[in-house]
SEVOGU-477552 format. One record per residue (C-alpha): residue number from 0; residue in three letters; x, y, z. Coordinates in steps of 0.05 Angstrom, whole numbers, plus 5000, padded with zeros to 4 digits. Each point is the difference from the previous one (the first is absolute). Last residue first. Layout:
! residues N
+-----+------+------+------+------+
|  nr | rest |   xx |   yy |   zz |
+-----+------+------+------+------+
| NUM |  ALA |    X |    Y |    Z |
...
+-----+------+------+------+------+
! end
This chain:
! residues 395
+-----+------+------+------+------+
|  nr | rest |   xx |   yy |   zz |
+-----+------+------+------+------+
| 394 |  UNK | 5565 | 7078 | 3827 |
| 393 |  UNK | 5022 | 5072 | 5024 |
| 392 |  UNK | 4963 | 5025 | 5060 |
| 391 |  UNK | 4913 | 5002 | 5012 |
| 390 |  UNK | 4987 | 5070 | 5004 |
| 389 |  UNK | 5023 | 5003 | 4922 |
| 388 |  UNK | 5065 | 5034 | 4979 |
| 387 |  UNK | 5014 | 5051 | 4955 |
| 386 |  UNK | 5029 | 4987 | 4934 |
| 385 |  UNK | 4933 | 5023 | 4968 |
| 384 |  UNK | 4997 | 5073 | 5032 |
| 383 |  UNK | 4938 | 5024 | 5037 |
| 382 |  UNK | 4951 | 5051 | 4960 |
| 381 |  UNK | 4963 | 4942 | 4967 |
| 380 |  UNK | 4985 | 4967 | 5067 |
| 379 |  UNK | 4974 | 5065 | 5033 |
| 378 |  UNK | 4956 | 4994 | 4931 |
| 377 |  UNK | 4972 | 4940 | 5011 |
| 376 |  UNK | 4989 | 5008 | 5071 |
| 375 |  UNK | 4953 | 5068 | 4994 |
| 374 |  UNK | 4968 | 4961 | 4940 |
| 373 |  UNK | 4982 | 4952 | 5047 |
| 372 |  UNK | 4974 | 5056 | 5053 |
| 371 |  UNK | 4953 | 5035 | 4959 |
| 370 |  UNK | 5025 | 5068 | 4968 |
| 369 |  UNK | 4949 | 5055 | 5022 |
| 368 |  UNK | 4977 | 5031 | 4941 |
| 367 |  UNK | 5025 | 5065 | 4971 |
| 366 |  UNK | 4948 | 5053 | 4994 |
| 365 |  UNK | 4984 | 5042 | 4924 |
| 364 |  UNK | 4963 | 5058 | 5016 |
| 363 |  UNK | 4938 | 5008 | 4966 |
| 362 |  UNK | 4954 | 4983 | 5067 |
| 361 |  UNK | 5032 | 5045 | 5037 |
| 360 |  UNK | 4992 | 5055 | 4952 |
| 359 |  UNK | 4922 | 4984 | 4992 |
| 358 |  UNK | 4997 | 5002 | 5081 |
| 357 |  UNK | 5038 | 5075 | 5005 |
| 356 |  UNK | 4956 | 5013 | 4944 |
| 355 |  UNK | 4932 | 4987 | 5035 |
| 354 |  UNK | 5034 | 5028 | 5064 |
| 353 |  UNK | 5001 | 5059 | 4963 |
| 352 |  UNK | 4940 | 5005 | 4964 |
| 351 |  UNK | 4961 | 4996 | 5066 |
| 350 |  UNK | 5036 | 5058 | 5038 |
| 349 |  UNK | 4978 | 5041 | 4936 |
| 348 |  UNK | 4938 | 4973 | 4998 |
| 347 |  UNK | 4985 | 5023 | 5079 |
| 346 |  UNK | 5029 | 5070 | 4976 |
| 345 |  UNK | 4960 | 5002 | 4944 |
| 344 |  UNK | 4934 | 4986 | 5039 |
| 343 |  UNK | 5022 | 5048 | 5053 |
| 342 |  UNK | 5011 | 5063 | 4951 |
| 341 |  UNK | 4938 | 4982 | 4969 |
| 340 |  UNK | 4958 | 4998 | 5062 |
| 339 |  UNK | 5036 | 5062 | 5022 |
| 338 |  UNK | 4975 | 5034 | 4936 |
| 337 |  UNK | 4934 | 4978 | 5000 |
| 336 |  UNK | 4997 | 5016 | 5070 |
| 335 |  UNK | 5009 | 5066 | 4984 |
| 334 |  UNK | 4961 | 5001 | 4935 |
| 333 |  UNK | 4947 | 4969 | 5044 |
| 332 |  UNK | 4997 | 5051 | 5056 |
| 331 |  UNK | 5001 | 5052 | 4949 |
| 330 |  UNK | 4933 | 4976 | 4973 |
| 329 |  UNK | 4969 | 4977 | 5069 |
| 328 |  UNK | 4984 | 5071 | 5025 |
| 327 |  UNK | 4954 | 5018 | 4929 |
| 326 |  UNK | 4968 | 4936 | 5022 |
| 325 |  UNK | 4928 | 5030 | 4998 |
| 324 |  UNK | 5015 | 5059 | 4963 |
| 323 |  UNK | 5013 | 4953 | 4938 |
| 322 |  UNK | 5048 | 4958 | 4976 |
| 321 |  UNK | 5056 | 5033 | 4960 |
| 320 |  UNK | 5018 | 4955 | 4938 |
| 319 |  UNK | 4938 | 5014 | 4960 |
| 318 |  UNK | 4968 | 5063 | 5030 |
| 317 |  UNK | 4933 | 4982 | 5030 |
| 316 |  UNK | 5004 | 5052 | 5058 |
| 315 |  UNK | 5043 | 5055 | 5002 |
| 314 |  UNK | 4989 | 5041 | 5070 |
| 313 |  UNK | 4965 | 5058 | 5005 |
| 312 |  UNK | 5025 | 5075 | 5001 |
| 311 |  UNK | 4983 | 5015 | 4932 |
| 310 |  UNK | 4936 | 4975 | 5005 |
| 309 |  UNK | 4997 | 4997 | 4937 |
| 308 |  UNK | 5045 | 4975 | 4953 |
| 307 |  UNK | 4951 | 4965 | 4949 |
| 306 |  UNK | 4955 | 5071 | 4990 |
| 305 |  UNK | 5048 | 5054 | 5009 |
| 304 |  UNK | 5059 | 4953 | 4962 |
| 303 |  UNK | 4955 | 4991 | 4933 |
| 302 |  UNK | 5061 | 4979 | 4963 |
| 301 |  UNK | 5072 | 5008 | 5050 |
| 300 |  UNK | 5040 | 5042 | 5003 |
| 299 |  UNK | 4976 | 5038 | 5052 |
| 298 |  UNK | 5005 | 4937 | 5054 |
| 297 |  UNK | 4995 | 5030 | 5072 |
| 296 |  UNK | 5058 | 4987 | 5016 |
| 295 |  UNK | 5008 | 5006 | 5065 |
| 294 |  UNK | 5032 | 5067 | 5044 |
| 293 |  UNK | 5064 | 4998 | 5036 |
| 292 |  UNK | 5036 | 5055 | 4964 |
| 291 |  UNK | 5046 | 4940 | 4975 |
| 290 |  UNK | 4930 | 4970 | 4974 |
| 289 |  UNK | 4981 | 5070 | 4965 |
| 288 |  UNK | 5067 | 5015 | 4966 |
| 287 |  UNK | 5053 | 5035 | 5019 |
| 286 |  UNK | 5053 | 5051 | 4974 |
| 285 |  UNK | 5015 | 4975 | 4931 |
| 284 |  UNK | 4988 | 5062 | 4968 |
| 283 |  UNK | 4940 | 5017 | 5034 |
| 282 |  UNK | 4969 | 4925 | 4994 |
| 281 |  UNK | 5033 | 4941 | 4996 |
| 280 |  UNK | 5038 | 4960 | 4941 |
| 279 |  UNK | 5020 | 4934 | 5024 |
| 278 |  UNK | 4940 | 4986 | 5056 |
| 277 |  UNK | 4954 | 5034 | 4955 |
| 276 |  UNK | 5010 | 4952 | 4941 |
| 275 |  UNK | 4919 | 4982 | 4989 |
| 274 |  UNK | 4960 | 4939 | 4995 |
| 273 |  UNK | 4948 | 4992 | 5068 |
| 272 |  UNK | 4978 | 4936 | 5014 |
| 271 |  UNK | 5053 | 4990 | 5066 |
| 270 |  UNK | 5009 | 5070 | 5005 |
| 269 |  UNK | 4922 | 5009 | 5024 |
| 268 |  UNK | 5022 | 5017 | 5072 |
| 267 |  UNK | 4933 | 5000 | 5043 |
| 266 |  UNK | 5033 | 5011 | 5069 |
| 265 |  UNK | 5013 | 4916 | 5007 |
| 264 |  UNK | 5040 | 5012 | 4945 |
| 263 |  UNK | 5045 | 5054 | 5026 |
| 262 |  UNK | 5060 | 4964 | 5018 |
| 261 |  UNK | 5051 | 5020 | 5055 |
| 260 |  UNK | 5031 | 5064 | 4987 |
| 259 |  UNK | 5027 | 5030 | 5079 |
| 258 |  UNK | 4943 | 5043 | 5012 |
| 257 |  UNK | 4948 | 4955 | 4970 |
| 256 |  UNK | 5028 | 4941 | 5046 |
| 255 |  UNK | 4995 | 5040 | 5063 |
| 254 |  UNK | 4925 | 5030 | 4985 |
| 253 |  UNK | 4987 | 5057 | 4963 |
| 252 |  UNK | 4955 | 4964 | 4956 |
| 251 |  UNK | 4971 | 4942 | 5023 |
| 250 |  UNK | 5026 | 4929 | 4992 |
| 249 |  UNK | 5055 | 5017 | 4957 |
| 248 |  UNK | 5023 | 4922 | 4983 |
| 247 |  UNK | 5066 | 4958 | 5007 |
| 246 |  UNK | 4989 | 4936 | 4978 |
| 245 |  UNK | 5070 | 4993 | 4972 |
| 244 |  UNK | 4981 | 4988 | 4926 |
| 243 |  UNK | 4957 | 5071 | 5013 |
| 242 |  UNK | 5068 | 5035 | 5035 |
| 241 |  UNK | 5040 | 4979 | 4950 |
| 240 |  UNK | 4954 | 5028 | 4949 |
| 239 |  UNK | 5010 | 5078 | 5034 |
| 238 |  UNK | 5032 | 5023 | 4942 |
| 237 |  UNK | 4957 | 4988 | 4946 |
| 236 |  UNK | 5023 | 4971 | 4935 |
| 235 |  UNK | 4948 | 4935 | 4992 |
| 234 |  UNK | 4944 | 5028 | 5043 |
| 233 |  UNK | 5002 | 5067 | 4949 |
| 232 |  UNK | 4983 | 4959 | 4945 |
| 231 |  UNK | 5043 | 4980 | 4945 |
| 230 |  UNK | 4995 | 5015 | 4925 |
| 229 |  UNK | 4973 | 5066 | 5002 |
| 228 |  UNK | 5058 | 5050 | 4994 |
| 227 |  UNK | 5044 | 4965 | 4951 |
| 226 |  UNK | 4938 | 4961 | 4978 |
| 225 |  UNK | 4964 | 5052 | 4960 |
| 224 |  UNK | 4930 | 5003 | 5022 |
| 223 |  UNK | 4953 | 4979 | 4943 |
| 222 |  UNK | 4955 | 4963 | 5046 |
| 221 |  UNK | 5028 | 4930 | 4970 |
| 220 |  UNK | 5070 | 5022 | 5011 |
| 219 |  UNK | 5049 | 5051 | 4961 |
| 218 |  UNK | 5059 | 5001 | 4969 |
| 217 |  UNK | 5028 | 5074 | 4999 |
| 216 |  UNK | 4987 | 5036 | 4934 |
| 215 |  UNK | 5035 | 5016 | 4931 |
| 214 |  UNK | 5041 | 5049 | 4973 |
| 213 |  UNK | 5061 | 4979 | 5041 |
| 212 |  UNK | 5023 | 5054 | 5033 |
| 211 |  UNK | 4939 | 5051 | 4995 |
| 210 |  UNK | 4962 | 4937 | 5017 |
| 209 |  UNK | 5034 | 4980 | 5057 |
| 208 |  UNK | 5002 | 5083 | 5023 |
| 207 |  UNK | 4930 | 5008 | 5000 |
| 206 |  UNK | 4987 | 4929 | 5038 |
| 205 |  UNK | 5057 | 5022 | 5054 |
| 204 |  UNK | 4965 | 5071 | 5013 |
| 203 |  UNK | 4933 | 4970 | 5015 |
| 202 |  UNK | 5038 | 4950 | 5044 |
| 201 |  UNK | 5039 | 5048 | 5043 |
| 200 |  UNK | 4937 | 5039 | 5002 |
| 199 |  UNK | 4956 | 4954 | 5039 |
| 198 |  UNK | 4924 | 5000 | 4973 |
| 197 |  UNK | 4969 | 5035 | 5053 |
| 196 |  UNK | 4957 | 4960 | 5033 |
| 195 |  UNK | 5037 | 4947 | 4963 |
| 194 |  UNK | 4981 | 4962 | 4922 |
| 193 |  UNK | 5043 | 5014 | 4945 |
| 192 |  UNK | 4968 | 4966 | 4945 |
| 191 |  UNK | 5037 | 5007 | 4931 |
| 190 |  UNK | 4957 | 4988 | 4938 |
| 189 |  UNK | 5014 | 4998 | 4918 |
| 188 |  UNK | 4960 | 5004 | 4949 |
| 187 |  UNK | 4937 | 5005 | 5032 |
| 186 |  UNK | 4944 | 4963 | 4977 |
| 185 |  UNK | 4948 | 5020 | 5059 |
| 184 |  UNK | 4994 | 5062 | 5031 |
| 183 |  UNK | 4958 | 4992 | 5059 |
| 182 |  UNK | 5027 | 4941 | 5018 |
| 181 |  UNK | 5066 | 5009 | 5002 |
| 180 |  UNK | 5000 | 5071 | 5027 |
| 179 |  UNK | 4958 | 4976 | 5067 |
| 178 |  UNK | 4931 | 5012 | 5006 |
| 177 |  UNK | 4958 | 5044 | 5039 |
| 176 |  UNK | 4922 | 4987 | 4991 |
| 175 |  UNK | 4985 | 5064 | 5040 |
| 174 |  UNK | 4971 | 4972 | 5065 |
| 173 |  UNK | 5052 | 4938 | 5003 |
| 172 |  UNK | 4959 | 4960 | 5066 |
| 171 |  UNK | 5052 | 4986 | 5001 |
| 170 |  UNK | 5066 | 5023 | 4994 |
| 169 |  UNK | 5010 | 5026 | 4927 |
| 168 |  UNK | 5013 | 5074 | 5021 |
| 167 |  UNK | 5060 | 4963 | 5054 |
| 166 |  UNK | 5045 | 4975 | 4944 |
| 165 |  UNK | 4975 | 4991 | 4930 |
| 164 |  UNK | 5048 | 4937 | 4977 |
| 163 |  UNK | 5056 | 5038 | 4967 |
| 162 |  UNK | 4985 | 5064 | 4991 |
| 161 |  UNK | 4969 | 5001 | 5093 |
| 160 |  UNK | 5056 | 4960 | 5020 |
| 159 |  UNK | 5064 | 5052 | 4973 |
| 158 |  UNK | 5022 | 5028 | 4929 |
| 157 |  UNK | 4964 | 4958 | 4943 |
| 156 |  UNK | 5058 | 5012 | 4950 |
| 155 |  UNK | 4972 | 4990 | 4925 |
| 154 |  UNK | 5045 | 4990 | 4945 |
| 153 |  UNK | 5010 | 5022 | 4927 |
| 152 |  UNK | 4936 | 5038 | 5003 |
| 151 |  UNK | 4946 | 4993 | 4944 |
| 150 |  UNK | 4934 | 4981 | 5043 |
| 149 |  UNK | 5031 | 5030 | 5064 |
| 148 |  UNK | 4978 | 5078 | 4974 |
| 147 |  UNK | 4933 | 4980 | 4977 |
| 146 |  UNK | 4979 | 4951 | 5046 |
| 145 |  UNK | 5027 | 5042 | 5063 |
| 144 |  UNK | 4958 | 5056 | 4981 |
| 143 |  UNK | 4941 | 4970 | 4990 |
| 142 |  UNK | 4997 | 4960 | 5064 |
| 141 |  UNK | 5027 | 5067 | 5039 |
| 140 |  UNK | 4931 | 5027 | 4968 |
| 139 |  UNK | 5013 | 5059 | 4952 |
| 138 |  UNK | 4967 | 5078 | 5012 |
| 137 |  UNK | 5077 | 5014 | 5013 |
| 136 |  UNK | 5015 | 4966 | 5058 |
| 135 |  UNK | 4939 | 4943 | 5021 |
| 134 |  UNK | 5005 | 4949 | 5063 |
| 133 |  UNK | 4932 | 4984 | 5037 |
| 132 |  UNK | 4958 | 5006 | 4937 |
| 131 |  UNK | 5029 | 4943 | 4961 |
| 130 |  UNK | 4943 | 4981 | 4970 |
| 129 |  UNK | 4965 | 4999 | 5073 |
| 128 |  UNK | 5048 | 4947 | 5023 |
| 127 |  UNK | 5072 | 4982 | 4961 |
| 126 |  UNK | 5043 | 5026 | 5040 |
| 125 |  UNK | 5078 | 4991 | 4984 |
| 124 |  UNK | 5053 | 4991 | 5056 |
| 123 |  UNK | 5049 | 5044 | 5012 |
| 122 |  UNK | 5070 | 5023 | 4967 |
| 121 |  UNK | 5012 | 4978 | 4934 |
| 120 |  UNK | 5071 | 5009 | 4969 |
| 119 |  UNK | 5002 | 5000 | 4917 |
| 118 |  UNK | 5059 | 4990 | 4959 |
| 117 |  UNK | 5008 | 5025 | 4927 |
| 116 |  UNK | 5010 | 4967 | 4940 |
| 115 |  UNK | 4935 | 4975 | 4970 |
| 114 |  UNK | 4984 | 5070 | 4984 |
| 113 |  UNK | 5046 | 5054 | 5020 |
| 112 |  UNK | 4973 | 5061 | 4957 |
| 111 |  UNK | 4934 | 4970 | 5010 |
| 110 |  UNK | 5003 | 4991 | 5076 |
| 109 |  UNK | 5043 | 5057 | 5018 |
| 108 |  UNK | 4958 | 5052 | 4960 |
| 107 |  UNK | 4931 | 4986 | 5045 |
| 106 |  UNK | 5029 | 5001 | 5065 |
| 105 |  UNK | 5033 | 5070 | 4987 |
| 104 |  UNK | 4937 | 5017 | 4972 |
| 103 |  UNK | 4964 | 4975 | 5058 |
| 102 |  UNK | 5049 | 5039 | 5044 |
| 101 |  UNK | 4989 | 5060 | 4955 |
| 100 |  UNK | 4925 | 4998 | 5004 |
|  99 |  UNK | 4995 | 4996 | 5080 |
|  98 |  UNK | 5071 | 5012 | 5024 |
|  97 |  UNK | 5083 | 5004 | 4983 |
|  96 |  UNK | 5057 | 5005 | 5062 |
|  95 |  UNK | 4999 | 4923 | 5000 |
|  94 |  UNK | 5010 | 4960 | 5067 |
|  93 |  UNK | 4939 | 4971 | 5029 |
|  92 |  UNK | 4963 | 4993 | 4934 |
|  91 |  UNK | 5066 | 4963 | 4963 |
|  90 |  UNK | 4997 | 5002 | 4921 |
|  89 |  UNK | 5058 | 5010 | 4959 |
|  88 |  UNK | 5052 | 4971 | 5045 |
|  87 |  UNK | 5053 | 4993 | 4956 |
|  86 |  UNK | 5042 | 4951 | 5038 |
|  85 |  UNK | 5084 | 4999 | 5015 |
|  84 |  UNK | 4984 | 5062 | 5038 |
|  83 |  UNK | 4941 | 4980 | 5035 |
|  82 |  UNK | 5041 | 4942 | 5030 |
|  81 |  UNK | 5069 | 5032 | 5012 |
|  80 |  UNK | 4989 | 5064 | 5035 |
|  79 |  UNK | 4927 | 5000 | 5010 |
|  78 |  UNK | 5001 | 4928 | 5023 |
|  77 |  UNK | 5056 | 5024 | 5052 |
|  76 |  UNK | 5063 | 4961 | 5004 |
|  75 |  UNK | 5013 | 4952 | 5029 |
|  74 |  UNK | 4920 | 5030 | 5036 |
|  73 |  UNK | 4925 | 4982 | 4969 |
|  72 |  UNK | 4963 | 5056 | 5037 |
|  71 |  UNK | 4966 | 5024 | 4934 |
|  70 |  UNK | 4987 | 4916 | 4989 |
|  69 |  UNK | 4967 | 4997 | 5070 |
|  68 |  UNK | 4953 | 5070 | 4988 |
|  67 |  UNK | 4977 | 4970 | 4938 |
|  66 |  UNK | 4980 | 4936 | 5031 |
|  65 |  UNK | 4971 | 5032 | 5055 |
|  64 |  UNK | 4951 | 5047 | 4954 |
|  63 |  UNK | 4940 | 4967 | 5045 |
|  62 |  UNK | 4972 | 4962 | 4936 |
|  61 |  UNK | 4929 | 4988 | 4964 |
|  60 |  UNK | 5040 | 5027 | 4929 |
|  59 |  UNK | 5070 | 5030 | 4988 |
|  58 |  UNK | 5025 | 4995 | 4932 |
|  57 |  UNK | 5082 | 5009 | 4990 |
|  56 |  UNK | 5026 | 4998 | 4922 |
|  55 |  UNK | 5075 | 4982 | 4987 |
|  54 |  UNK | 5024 | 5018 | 4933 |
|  53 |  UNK | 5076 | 4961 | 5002 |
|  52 |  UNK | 5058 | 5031 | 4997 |
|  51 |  UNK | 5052 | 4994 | 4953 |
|  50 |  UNK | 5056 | 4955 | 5019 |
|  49 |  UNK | 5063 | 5030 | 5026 |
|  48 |  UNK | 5013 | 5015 | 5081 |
|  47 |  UNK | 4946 | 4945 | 5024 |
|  46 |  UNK | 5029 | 4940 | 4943 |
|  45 |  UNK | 5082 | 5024 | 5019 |
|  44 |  UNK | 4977 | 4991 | 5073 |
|  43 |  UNK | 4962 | 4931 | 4991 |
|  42 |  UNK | 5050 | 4971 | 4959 |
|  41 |  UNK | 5048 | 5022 | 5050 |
|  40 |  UNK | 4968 | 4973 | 5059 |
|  39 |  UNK | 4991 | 4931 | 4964 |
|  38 |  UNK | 5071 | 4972 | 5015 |
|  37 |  UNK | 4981 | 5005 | 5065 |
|  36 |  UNK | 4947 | 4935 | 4984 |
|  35 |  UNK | 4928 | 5021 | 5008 |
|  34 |  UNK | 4950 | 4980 | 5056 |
|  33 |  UNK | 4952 | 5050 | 4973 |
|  32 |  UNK | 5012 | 5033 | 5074 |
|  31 |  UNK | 5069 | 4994 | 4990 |
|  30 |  UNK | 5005 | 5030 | 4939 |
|  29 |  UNK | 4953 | 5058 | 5016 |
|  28 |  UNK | 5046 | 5012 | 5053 |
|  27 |  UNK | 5052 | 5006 | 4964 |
|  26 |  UNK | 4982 | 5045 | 4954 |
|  25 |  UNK | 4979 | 5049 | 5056 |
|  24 |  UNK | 5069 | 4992 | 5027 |
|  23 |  UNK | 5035 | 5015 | 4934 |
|  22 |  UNK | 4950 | 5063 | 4998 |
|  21 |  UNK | 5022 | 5022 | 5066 |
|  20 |  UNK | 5074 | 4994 | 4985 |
|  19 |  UNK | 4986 | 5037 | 4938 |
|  18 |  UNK | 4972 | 5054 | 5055 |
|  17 |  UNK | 4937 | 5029 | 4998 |
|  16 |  UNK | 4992 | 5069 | 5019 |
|  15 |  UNK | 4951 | 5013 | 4942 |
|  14 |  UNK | 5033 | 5044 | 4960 |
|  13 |  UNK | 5058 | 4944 | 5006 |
|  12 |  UNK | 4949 | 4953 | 4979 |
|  11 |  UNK | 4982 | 5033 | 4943 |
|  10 |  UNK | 5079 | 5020 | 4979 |
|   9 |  UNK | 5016 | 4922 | 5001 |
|   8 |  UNK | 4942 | 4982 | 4951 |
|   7 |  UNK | 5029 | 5052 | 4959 |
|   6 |  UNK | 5062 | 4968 | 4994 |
|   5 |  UNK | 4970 | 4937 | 4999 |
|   4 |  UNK | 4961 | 5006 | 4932 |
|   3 |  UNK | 5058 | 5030 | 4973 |
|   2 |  UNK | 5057 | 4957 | 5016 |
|   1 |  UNK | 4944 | 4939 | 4979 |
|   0 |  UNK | 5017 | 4950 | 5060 |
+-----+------+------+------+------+
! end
């Protein structure tokens, strides 16, 4: 690090009650969660305590303010210690002291001083209905507004379900025309959907600090999720799977099996079509999560999850590789027996193969034959001496 440039660093987050310690852990856990080598903790320290920080503009739209309210309760350590201070936040509704004109002024100077390099965060979905009637701030439609200040951003953050594909305001029947960030804005240089009802914190805070790293953003997949966070559903990491292969299902809640962890999936769980990294990162910093609270997923990460996921407490049905509610009891049965039927078979091969190779070693092995019974004489008579007498006396 920059002596400088870290110095000072140091003195904010002493003035902040966070310890280097802390810090080292908070890089660390980014690391981790990007699925980083340890030899990248440093590079992401020196990067957080020394680079120049990036403009970061926060629009809230059709949204419930959870998203905000998860990132301010982003813990290891604090957003607002670490976070907000490696950020210029120059625009944030929920959070900035200024109002009316001077907020929009405030707005106003951060995208044309900052053009083209600073980051935006987009919070809500974006109605479309009545010209834009049903969302307006400043005499300007949220439509307007997010056109104008995404259009010449450096990157745009759709911050939980309802940014990045429109959430619950585009459920049908959709009354206000609410569309996602993607396609209300079209051309954007650059965009990040972080889907989650809220958006989880951990993984806000891991795609700021990538790119503060590394200049450049997290890999993403054909939903422009990045894949660190998104790249495996919540069936594939979740911690009661043994129980599903076992065939061990919740049948109704608060029932024996419920209380002890058995599946969920006959309760509605949408984990197995559901890409997220709860079971890893959890919820109130690291506490739980809604499955190990003994709830379902109910699928918030998903596009258009009000409408496709619902009922939320109803079996999956139709899901490629898990039946449907009709045979939802045979599913573990089979992997079961699957697995006893393999274990079996390759035990009954086993035995097989080895009496197949004790044969094939017999059959290699050179055998001496049985010496027939005038070779037997012929060579007693070679062994006996030539002076030696015959049966029959001398001549």
């Amino acid at each position: 690090m920059r002596a400088g440039a870290d110095d000072a660093f140091r003195r904010e987050l002493t003035a902040r009650g966070v310890t280097r310690r802390d810090f080292m852990g908070f890089c660390s856990g980014v690391a981790a969660l990007l699925a980083l080598p340890r030899s990248a903790v440093g590079q992401i320290a020196d990067a957080l305590a020394t680079k120049p920080k990036p403009v970061l503009v926060w629009l809230e739209f059709q949204d419930c303010c959870g998203n905000s309210e998860s990132f301010l309760r982003a813990s290891k350590p604090t957003a607002a210690d670490v976070i907000l201070d490696l950020l210029s936040v120059d625009y944030h509704e929920t959070i900035m002291a200024a109002a009316g004109h001077q907020a929009e002024a405030a707005l106003e100077k951060a995208i044309t001083d900052h053009k083209g390099q600073y980051i935006v965060v987009v919070e809500g979905s974006i109605p479309t209905g009545a010209d834009g009637a049903y969302c307006t701030i400043g005499g300007k439609s949220a439509l307007q507004i997010a056109r104008t200040v995404c259009r010449d951003a450096l990157a745009v953050i759709s911050a939980g379900t309802c940014a990045a594909f429109g959430g619950l305001p585009a459920a049908s029947p959709n009354p206000t025309g609410a569309l996602s960030v993607g396609d209300a804005v079209p051309g954007i240089r650059t965009l990040i959907n972080l889907p989650a009802c809220p958006v989880n914190a951990e993984n806000l805070t891991a795609v700021i600090a990538y790119f503060i790293t590394f200049g450049k953003w997290p890999a993403t997949d054909r939903l422009g999720r990045p894949l660190f966070a998104y790249g495996k559903t919540i069936h594939d990491n979740c911690e009661r799977r043994a129980h599903f292969d076992a065939g061990q299902y919740v049948e109704q809640f608060g029932d024996a099996g419920h209380r002890i962890g058995y599946c969920l999936y006959k309760m509605g769980c949408k984990g197995p079509v559901t890409s997220q990294n709860c079971p890893n990162i959890r919820w109130n910093e690291g506490t739980n999560w809604p499955i190990g609270c003994g709830h379902p997923c109910i699928g918030c990460a998903e596009p258009a999850f009000w409408d496709k996921m619902t009922p939320f407490y109803a079996h999956l049905t139709g899901v490629p590789g898990f039946g449907t509610a009709a045979d939802i009891d045979k599913i573990g049965l089979y992997a079961t027996a699957g697995v006893a039927a393999a274990m079996t078979t390759h035990g009954l091969v086993q035995l097989g193969r080895k009496a197949y190779d004790k044969r094939k070693a017999a059959a290699a092995k050179p055998t001496e034959a049985k010496p027939t019974e005038s070779k037997a004489v012929a060579a007693k008579a070679a062994d006996e001496p030539a002076d030696k007498p015959t049966a029959g006396g001398a001549s």
